[in-house]
C-alpha positions as a Python dict, from the first residue, in 0.01 Angstrom:
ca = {
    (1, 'X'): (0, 0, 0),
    (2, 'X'): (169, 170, 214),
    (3, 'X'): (311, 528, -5),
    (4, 'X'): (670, 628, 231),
    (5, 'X'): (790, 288, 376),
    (6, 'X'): (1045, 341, 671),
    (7, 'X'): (1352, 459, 434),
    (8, 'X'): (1186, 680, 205),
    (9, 'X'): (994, 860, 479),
    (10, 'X'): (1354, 973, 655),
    (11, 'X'): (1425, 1067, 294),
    (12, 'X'): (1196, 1264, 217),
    (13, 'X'): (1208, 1384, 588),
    (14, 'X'): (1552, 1524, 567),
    (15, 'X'): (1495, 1625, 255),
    (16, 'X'): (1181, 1851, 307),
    (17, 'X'): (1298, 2005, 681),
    (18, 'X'): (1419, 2295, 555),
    (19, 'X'): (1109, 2404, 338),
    (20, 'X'): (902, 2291, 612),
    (21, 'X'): (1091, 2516, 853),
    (22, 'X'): (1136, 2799, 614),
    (23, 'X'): (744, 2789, 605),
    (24, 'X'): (694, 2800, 977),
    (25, 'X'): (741, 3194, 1048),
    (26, 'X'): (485, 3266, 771),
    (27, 'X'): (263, 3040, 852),
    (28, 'X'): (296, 3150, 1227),
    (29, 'X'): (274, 3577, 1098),
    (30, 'X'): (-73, 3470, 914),
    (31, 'X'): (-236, 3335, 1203),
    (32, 'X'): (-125, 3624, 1411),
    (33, 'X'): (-258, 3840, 1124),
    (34, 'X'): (-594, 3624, 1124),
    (35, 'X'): (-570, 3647, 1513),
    (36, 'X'): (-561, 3279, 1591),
    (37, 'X'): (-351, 3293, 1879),
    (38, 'X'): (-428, 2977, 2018),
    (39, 'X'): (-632, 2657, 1950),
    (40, 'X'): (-661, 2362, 1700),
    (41, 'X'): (-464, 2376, 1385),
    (42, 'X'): (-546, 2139, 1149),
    (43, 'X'): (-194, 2028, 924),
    (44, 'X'): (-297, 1808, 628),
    (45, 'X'): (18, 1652, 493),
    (46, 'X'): (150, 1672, 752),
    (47, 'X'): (478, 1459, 695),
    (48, 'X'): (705, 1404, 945),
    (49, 'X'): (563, 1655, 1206),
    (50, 'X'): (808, 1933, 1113),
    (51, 'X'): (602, 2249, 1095),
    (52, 'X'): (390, 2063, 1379),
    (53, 'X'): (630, 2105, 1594),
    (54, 'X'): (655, 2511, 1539),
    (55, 'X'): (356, 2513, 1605),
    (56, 'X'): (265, 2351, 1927),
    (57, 'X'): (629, 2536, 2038),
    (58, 'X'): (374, 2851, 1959),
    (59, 'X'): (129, 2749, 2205),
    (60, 'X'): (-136, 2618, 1924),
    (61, 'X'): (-298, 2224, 1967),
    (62, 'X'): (-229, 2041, 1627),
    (63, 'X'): (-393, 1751, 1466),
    (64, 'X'): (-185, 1651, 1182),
    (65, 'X'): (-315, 1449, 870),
    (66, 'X'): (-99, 1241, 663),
    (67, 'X'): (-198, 923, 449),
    (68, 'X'): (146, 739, 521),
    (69, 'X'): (196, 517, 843),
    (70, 'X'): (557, 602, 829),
    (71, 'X'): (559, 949, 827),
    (72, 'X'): (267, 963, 1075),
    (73, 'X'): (543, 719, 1305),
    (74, 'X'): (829, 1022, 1283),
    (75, 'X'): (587, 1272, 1347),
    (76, 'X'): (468, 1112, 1674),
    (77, 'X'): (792, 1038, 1826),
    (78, 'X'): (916, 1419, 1706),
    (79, 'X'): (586, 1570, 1876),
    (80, 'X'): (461, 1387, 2174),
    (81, 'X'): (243, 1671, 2235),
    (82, 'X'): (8, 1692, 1883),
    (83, 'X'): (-194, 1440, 1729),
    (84, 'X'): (-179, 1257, 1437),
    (85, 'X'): (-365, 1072, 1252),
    (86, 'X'): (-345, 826, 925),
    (87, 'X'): (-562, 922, 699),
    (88, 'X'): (-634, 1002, 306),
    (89, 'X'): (-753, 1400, 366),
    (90, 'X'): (-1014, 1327, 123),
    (91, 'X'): (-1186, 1070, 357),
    (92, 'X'): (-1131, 1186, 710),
    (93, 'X'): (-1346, 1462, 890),
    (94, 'X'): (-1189, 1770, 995),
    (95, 'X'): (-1274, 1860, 1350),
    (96, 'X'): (-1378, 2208, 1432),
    (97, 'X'): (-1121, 2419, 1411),
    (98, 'X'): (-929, 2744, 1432),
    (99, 'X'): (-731, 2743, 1115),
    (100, 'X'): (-660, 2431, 831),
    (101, 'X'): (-325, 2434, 716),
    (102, 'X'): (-92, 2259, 389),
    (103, 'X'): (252, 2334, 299),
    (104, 'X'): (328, 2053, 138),
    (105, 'X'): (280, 1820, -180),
    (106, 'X'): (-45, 1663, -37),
    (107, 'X'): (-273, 1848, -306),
    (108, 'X'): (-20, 1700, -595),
    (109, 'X'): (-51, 1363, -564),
    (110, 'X'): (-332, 1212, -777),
    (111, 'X'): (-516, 952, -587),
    (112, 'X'): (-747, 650, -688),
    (113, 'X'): (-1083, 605, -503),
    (114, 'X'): (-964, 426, -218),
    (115, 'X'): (-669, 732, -116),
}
């Protein structure tokens, strides 16, 4: 069953856009730090795209990993330019990448076998 339909996904995506912003400039100053400058970044839980989008606007390619359809369907239409996928994080292989990134609630949910 589908976890955000439509109206709880705009919820929760208004709701969250300021942490998710907040986040982006540290999350951007640690991969300077790490120097990862460029290349994939992984976001799991990725919501609506938000910190996504900070990040391709920094130059990096993002694949972004969220279990709910609906905020997968904001994401896309908010970043044209990254990928998303659906997908429970505990099923789906990571690609090679240059960093793997969470800032949000992904790792607080508890899930049954078939998340």
């Amino acid at each position: 069953m589908e976890s955000y339909k439509e109206d709880l996904a705009y919820i929760h995506d208004v709701g969250y856009s300021d942490y998710a912003l907040k986040s982006a400039p540290g999350i951007l100053e640690i991969l300077n730090r790490s120097k990862i400058h460029q290349g994939l970044v992984v976001d799991l839980g990725c919501g609506s795209g938000l910190l996504a989008q900070e990040l391709v606007k920094a130059g990096y390619h993002v694949l972004g990993i969220d279990i709910s359809e609906s905020m997968i369907a904001i994401a896309r239409a908010r970043v044209p330019n990254a990928e998303f996928r659906i997908a429970s994080l505990f099923k789906t292989n990571i690609p090679p990448c240059n960093a793997v990134i969470s800032i949000g609630e992904c790792f607080n949910y508890l899930f049954d076998s078939d998340s």
